[in-house]
C-alpha positions in Angstrom: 10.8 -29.3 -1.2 9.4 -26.7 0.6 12.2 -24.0 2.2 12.2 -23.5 6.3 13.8 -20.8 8.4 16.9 -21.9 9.4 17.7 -20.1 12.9 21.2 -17.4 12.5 23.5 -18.3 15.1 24.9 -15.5 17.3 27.9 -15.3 16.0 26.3 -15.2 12.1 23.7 -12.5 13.8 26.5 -10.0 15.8 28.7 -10.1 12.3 25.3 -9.1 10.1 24.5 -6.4 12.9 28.0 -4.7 12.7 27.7 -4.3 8.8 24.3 -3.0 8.9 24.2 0.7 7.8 21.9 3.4 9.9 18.0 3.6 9.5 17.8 6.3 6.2 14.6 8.2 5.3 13.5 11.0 3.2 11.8 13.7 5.3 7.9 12.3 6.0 5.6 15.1 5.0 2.0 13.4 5.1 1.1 15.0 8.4 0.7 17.9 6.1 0.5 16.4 2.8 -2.5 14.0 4.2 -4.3 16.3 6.3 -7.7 17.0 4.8 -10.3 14.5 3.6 -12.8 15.9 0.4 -14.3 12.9 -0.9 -17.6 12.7 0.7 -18.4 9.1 -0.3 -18.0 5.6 1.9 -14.3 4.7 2.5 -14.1 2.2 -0.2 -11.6 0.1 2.1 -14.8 -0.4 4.6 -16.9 -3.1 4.1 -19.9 -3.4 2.2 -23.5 -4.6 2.6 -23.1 -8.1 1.7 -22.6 -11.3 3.6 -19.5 -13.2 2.4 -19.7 -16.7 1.1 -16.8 -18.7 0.0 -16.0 -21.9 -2.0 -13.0 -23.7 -4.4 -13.4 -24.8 -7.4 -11.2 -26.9 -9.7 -9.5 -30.8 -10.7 -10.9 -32.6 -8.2 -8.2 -34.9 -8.1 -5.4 -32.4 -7.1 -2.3 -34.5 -5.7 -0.8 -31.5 -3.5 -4.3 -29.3 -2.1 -6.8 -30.9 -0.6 -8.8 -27.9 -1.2 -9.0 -28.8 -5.3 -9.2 -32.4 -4.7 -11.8 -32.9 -2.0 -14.0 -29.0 -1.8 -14.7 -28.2 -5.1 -18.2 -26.8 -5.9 -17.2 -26.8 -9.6 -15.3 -29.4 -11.1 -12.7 -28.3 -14.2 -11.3 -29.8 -17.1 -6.9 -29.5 -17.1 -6.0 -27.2 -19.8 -2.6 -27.6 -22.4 -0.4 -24.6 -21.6 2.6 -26.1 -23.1 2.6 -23.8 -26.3 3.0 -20.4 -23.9 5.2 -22.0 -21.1 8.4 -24.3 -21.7 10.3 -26.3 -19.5 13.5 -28.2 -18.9 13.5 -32.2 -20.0 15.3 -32.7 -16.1 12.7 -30.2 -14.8 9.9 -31.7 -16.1 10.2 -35.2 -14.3 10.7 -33.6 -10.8 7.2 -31.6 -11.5 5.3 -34.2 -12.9 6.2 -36.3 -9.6 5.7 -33.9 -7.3 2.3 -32.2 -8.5 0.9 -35.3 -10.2 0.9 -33.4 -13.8 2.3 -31.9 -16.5 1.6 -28.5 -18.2 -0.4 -30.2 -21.3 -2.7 -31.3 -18.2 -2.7 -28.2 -16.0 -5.7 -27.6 -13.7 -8.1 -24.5 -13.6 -8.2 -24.2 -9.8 -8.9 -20.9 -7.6 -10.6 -20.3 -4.0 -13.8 -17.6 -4.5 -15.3 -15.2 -2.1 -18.3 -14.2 -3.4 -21.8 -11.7 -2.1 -24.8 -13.4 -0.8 -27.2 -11.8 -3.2 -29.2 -12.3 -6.4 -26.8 -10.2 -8.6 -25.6 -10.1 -11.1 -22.2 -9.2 -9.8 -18.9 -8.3 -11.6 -15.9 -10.6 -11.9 -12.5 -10.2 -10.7 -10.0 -12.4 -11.6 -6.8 -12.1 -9.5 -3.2 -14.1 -9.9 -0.3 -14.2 -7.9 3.5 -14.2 -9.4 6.7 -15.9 -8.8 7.1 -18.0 -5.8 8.2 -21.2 -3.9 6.3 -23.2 -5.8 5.2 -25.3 -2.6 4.5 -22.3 -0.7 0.8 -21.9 -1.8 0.2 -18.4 -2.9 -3.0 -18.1 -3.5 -4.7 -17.7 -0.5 -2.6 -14.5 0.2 -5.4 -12.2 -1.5 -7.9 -13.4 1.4 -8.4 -9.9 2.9 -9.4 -8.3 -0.4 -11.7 -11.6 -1.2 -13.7 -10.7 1.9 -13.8 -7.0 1.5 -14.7 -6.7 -2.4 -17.1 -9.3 -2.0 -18.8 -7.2 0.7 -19.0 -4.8 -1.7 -20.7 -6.7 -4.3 -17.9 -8.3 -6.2 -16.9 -11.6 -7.1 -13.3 -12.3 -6.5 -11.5 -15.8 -7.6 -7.9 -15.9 -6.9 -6.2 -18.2 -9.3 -4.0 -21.3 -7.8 -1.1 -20.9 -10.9 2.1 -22.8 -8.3 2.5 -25.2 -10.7 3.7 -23.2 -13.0 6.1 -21.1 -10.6 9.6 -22.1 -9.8 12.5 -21.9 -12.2 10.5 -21.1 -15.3 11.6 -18.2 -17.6 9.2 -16.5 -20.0 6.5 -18.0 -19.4 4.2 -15.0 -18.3 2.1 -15.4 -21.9 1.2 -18.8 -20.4 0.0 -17.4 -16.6 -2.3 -14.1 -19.0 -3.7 -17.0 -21.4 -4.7 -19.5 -18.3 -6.4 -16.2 -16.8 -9.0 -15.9 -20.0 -9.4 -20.2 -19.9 -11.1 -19.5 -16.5 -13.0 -16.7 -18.0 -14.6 -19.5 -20.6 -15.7 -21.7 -17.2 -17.1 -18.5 -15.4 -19.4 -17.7 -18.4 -20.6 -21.2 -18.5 -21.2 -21.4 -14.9 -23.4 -18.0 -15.5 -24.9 -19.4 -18.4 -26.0 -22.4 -16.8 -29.5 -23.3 -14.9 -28.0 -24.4 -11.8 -25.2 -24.1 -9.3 -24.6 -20.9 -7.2 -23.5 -18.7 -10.0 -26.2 -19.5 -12.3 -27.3 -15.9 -13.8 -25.1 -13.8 -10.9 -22.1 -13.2 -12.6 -22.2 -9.9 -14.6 -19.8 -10.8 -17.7 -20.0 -7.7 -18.8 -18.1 -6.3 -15.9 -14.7 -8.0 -15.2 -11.5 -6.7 -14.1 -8.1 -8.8 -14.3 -5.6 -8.9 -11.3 -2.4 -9.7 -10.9 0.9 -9.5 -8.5 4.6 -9.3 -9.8 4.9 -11.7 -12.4 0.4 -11.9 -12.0 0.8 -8.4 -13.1 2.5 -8.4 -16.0 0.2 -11.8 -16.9 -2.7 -9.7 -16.2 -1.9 -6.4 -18.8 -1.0 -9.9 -21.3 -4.2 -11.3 -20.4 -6.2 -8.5 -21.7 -4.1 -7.8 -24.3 -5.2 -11.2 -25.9 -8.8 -10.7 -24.9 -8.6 -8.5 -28.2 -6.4 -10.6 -31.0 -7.6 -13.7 -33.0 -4.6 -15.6 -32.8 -1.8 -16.0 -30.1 0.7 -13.5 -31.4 3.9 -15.8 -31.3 2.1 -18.5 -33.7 -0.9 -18.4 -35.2 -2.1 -22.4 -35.2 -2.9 -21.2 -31.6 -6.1 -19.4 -32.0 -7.8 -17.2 -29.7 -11.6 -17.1 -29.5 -12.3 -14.5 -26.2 -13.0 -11.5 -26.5 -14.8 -10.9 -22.9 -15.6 -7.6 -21.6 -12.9 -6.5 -19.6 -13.3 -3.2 -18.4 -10.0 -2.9 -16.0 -6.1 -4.1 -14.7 -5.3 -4.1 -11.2 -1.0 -4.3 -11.6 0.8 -4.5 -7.8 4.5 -4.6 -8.5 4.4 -6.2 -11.9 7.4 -7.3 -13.8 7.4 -6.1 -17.5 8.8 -7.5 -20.9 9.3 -11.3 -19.3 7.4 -11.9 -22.8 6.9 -9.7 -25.6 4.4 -10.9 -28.1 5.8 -10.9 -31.7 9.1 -9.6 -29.7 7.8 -6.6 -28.8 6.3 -4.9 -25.5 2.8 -5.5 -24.2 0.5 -2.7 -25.6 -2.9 -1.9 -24.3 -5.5 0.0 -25.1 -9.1 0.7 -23.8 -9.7 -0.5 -20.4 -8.8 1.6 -17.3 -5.5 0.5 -15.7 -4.2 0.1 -12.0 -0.3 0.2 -11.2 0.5 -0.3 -7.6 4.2 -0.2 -6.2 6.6 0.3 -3.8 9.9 2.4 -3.1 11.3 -0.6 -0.7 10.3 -3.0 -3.2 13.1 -6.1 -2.7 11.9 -8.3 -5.5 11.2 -5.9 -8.4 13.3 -3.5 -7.0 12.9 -1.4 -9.9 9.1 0.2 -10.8 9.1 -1.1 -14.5 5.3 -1.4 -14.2 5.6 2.4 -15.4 6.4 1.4 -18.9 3.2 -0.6 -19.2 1.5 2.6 -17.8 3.1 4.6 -20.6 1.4 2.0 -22.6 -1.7 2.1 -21.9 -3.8 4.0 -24.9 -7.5 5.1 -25.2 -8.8 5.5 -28.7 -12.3 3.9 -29.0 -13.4 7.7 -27.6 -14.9 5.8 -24.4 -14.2 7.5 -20.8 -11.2 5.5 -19.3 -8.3 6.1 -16.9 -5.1 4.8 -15.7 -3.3 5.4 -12.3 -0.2 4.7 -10.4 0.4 4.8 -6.7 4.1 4.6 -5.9 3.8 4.3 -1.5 6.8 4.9 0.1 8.3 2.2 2.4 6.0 -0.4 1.0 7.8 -3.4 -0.2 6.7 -6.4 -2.8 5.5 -9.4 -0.9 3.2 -7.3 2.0 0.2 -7.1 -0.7 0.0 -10.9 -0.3 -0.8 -12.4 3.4 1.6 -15.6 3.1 4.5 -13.2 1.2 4.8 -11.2 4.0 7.8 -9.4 4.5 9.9 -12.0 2.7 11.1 -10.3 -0.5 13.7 -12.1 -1.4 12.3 -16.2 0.5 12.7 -17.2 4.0 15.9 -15.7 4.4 15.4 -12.2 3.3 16.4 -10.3 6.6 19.8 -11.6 6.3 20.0 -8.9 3.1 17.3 -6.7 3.0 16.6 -4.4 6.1 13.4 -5.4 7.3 13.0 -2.0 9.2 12.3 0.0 6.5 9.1 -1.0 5.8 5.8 0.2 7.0 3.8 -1.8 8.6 2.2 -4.7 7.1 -1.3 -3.8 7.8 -0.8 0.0 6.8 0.2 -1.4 3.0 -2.4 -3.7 3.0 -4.9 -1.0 4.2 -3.2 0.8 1.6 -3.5 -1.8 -1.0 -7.3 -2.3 -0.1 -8.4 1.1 -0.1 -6.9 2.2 -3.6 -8.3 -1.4 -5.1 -11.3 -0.9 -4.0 -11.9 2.4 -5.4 -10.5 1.4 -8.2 -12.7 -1.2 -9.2 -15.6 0.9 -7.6 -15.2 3.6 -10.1 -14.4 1.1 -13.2 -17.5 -1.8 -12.6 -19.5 -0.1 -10.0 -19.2 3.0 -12.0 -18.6 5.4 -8.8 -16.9 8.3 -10.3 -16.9 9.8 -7.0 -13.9 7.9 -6.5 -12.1 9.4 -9.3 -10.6 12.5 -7.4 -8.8 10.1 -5.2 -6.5 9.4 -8.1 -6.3 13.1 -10.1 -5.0 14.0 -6.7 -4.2 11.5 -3.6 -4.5 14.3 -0.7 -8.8 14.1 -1.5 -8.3 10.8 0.0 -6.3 12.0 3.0 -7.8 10.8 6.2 -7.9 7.3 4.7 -4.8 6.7 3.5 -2.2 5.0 5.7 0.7 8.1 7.4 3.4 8.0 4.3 4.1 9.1 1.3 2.7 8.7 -1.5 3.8 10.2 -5.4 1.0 9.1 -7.7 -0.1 9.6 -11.7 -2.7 9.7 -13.5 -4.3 10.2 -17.1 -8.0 9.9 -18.2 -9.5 9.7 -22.0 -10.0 13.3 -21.9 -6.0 13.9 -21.7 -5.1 16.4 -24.7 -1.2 15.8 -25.4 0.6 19.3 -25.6 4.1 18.2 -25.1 5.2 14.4 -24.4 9.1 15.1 -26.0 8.6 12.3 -28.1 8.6 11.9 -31.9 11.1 14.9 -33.0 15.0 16.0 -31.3 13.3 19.8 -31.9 13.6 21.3 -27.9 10.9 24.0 -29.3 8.1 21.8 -30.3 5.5 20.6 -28.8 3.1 18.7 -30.2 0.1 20.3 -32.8 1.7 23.4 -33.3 2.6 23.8 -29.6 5.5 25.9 -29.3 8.1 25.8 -26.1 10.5 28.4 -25.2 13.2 28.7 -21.9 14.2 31.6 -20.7 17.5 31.8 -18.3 17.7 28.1 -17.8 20.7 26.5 -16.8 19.8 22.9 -18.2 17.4 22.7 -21.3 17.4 18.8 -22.9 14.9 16.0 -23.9 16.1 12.6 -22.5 14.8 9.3 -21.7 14.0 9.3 -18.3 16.1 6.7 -16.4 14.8 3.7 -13.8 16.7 3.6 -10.6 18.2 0.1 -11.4 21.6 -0.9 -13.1 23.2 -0.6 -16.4 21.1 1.1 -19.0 17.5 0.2 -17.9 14.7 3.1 -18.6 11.3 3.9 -18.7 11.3 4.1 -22.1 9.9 7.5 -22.6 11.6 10.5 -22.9 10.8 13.9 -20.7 12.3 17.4 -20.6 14.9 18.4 -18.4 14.8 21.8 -16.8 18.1 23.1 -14.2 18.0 26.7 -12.8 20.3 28.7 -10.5 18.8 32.2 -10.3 22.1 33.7 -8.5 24.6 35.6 -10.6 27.7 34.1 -10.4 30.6 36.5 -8.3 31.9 37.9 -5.2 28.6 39.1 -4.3 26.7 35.4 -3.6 23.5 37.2 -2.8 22.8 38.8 -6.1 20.5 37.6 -8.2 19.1 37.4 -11.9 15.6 37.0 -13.9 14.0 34.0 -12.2 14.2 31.4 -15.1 11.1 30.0 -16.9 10.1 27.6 -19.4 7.0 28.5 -21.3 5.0 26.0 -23.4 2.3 28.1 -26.1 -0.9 26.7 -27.6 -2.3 28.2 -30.6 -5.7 29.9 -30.4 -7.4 27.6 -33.4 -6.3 25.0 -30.9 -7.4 26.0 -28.4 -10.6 26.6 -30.1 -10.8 23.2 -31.8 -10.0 21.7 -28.6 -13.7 23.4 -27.2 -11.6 24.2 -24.1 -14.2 25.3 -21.4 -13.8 27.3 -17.8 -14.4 23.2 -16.4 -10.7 22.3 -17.9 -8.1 21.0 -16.0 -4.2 21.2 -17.0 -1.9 18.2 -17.1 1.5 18.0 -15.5 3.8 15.2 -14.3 7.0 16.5 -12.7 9.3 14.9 -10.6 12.2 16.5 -8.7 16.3 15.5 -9.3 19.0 16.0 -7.5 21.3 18.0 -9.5 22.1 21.6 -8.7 23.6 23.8 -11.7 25.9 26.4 -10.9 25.4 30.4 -10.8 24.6 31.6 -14.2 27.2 33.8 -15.7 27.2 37.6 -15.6 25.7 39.0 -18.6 28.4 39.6 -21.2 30.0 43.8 -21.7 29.4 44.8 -25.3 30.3 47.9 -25.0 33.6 48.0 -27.0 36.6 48.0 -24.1 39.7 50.5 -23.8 42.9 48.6 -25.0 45.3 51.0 -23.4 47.8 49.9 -21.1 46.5 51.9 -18.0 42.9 50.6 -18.7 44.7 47.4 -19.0 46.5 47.9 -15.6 43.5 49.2 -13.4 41.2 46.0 -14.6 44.0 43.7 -13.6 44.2 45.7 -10.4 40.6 45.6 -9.5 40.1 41.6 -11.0 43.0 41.6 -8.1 41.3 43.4 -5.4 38.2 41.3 -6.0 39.1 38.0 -6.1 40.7 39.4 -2.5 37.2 40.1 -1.2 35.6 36.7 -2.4 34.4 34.9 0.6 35.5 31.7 1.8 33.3 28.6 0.4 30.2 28.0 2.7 30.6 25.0 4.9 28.3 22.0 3.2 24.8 22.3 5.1 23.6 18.4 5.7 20.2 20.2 6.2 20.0 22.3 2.3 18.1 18.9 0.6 15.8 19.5 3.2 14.5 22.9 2.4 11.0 23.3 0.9 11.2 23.4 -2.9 8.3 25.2 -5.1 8.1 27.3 -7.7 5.0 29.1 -10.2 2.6 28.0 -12.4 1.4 31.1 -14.5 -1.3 30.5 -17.0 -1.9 33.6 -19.9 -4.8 34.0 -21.6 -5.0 35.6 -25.2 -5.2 38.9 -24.0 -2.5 38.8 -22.2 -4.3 38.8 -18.7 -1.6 36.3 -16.4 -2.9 34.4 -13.5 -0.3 32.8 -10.8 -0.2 30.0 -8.3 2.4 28.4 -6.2 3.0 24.8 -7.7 2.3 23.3 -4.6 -0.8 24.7 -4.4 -1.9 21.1 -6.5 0.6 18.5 -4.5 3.4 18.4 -3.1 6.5 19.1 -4.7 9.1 16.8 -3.2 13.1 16.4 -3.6 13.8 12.2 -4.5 12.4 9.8 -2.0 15.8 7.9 -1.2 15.3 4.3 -0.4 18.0 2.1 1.7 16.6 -1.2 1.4 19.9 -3.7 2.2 21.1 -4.3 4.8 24.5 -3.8 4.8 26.2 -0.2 4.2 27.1 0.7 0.9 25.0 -2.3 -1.1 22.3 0.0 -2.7 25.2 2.5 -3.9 26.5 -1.0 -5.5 23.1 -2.3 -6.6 21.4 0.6 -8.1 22.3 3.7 -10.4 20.2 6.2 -8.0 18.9 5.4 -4.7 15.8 7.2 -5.7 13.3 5.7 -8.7 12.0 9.0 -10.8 8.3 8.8 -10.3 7.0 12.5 -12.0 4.1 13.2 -9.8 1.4 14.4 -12.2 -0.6 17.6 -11.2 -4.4 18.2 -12.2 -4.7 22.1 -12.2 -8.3 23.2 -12.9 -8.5 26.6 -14.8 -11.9 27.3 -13.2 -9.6 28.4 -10.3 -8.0 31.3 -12.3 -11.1 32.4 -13.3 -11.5 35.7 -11.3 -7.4 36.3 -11.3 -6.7 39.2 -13.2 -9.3 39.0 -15.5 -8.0 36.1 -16.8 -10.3 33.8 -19.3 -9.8 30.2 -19.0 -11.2 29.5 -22.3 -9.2 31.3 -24.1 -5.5 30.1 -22.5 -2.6 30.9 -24.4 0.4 30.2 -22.6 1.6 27.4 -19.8 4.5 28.7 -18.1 6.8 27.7 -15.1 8.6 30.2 -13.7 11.4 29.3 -10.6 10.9 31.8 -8.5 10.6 30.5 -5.7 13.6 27.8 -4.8 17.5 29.4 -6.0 18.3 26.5 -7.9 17.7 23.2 -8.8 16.4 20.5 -11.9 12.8 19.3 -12.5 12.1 16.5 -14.8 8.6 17.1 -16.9 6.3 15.2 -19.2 3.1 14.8 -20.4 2.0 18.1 -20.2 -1.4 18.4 -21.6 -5.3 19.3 -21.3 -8.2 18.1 -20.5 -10.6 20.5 -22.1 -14.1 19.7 -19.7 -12.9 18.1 -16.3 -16.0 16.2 -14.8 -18.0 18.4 -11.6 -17.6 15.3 -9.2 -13.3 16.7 -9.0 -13.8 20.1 -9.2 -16.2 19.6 -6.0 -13.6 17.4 -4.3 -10.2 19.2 -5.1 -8.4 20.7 -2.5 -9.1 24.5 -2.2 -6.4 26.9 -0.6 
């Protein structure tokens, strides 16, 4: 039975207003962060050249949508999904009344918006998640349908309600459904007639999916590539379509796990999308399929992440809306928060669209949009945004994986801390309860330049952490003045105390006077020692930076200001219930750890000192420039020849 709205009374709304907590944000910084434009191309989120046509295909004798019974331009033999999706005996009954079938017979149905053209045009495939099964979701991908067939794509959003509800674990059924309508779309092409006949490029396709669509989506193409259906092996997989991309908006992860273990895949460019007010997946475990995602068949690929702050799970999808958690979601979650629907589907379109305009259209001009969000800065909706990325080119130096060794990198990379108040490797944790992570470890790095004592304003060696390549590396590697270093860093909220004094060696005078006067003066000092500074609400809100140096084999150092390449933000807290105190109960942070990664060319040190990109030796951070605080870093890396198109478009100072 479809679920209705049922009007609070004013009593229920005055006792839901008194427990409400205060409206809480992080500092907004994009009036700064977003305040230049460098990519010269079209705004991708504009629409294209082409008229849009439209049309359904599917049963033809669908019980519940008219649509698939009475409108279909291509009619679609019912599918068996039964082996990748289970259900309840006392389930089944209800479901097989209500939609007129049964998962051995389940329909291929989806709505299509498509370019009025001769083509060939490339195919995405997009499918919604978990919802009320009788509240269609489906047509709630309608405003990218009209703008990315404008732009020369064909987009089918799948209609996969009858398999949403109360099923559990039954993602591998939604990804394998996804590649059965791949096997209709490359007959349809195939064919003499009809209005795809010979306009559907099947050697460009990219898979798309929402929540538990997402996930489906990464499964999808993961089985594009195996022979049999990893979980039993009478089902056999014949697919093997060219699928060149993954478009994931707030995906769930490890709902299956093929041969019990999680999703891997490799070779195709990969899109995560999500969002820090996120009331569904509350928790951004699309980051571990990002983690991942491998490129080894020596091809040019990338994968992304855009984490948007204030966006929440069911504004990507126009009949969602801002219902997270079903009708009655602004009885818990606080609806206020959010940003604007249309800004996070402006969002949503823009970043898509260049997306799949870089991976089918093969617009690399787009790329820089994704090395480093601020190129895209007039375009994007006013919020923030912490983003990743990682292309084919990436050279690993350090990932803190593989050995408990804090001094090795990876290859013969060496790494060294100097004054450091917190130096550890740990998995880096998600935001969410209990024990949940990311699964991939990262090092911690604390500072507190200030000398502990009466005199607060003294101060040591600014601490650093140094990460050294060797020079047949480096040489092996080919590294050219066009290379670009890798890091992902993301801020935390601990503050370690003043380091210690250095230590007297000198050897001490025992007598009893030299006793007696140290007594006296420890006395006299601890006298003098100022009162405890009152707590300053306004210290989290201080800018936060510190150095990159890069040192060339010669010894020649060149310096930049970290935030030179992004900005370098403390935790973006997100209040997303209503009521006071329930994300302190809900979650183990009120921030999700999203390391914002920073593409550094070295063509910009090039005239700093002398200093020789092609011959770097040395990686270092030094804190200078903040007293204290803890960064989180991984994937620190190279890219040895960064492509013309981003060194054109990155910001200069």
């Amino acid at each position: 039975m479809r679920r209705t709205l049922v009007p609070l009374t004013l009593a229920a709304a005055a006792t839901l207003g008194a427990c409400s907590q205060a409206l809480k944000f992080s500092k907004d910084d994009s009036a700064t962060v977003l305040a230049q434009q460098t990519i010269t191309a079209p705004n991708p989120a504009d629409p294209g050249p082409y008229k849009v046509l439209r049309l359904y295909y599917g049963s033809g004798n669908d019980k519940q949508r008219r649509e698939f019974r009475d409108s279909v331009t291509y009619k679609t033999k019912p599918v068996d999904v039964s082996p990748y999706a289970q259900i309840q005996p006392e389930q089944a009954a209800d479901r097989k009344d209500f939609w007129g079938f049964d998962l051995k017979q389940a329909p291929l149905n989806a709505r299509v918006w498509y370019p009025d053209g001769p083509g060939p045009f490339p195919l995405v495939l997009v499918v919604h998640g978990n919802h009320t099964p009788e509240d269609y979701s489906d047509p709630g991908y309608d405003y990218l349908g009209e703008l990315l067939a404008s732009r020369g794509f064909i987009l089918a959003s799948l209609d996969e309600n009858w398999i949403n509800g109360a099923l559990r674990g039954e993602n591998d059924g939604r990804a394998w459904v996804m590649l059965k309508h791949l096997e209709n779309w490359k007959r349809w092409n195939d064919s003499t007639g009809g209005p795809f006949s010979h306009k559907v490029d099947m050697g460009r396709i990219a898979l798309m999916g929402h929540s538990r669509g997402g996930e489906a989506a990464a499964v999808a193409a993961a089985f594009n590539t195996l022979p049999y259906y990893p979980d039993d092996a009478k089902q056999k997989f014949n697919f093997r379509f060219a699928i060149k991309g993954v478009v994931a908006i707030a995906p769930v992860d490890g709902q299956y796990t093929p041969a019990a273990r999680p999703t891997p895949l490799a070779n195709v460019n990969y899109l995560l999308l999500h969002g820090s007010h996120d009331g569904d997946v509350s928790t951004a475990v699309g980051m571990r399929q990002y983690e991942r995602v491998a490129f080894t068949d020596g091809q040019p690929h990338f994968k992304a992440f855009y984490f948007m702050y204030r966006a929440n799970h069911g504004q990507w999808n126009t009949v969602w809306q801002n219902k997270d958690n079903g009708p009655r979601s602004g009885r818990s979650l606080d609806l206020r928060t959010l940003v604007p629907i249309e800004d996070q589907r402006r969002m949503g379109k823009l970043v898509i669209s260049a997306f799949l305009e870089a991976t089918l259209h093969g617009k690399s001009e787009y790329l820089p949009m994704f090395r480093d969000h601020r190129t895209a800065g007039q375009w994007l909706p006013k919020t923030m945004y912490t983003t990743r990325f990682q292309e084919s080119g990436f050279r690993t130096l350090a990932d803190y994986e593989g050995d408990v060794d804090l001094t090795t990198g990876t290859l013969g990379v060496t790494l060294a801390g100097d004054s450091l108040s917190t130096w550890k490797e740990n998995v880096i944790p998600f935001r969410g309860r209990g024990t949940d992570d990311q699964k991939t470890n990262a090092v911690w790095l604390g500072w507190n330049n200030r000398i502990a004592g009466p005199d607060t304003m003294k101060f040591g060696r600014p601490a650093r952490y140094t990460i050294t390549l060797a020079d047949s590396l480096v040489r092996a590697w080919k590294v050219t003045d066009s290379a670009a270093v890798y890091l992902s860093i993301a801020l935390t909220k601990d503050k370690p105390g003043p380091r210690q004094p250095p230590r007297d060696t000198t050897k001490r005078d025992t007598s009893k006077a030299a006793v007696a006067a140290r007594a006296k003066a420890a006395k006299d000092s601890a006298a003098r020692v100022p009162k405890p500074p009152k707590p300053n609400p306004a210290a989290d809100t201080l800018p936060i930076d510190f150095t990159l140096e890069l040192e060339d084999a010669d010894g020649h150092v060149a310096r930049t200001p970290m935030s030179r390449y992004g900005p370098v933000r403390r935790p973006l807290e997100a209040h997303i219930y209503r009521r006071a105190g329930r994300d302190e109960q809900r979650f183990q942070n009120l921030f999700e750890i999203v390391p914002q990664t920073y593409v550094v060319p070295l063509a910009d040190f090039g005239a700093a000192g002398g200093f020789q990109p092609s011959r770097i030796r040395a990686i270092r951070l030094v804190f200078d420039r903040t007293p204290l605080g803890t960064v989180i870093m991984d994937d620190v890396g190279l890219n040895p020849g960064t492509d013309k198109k981003y060194l054109a478009a990155r910001l200069t100072p």
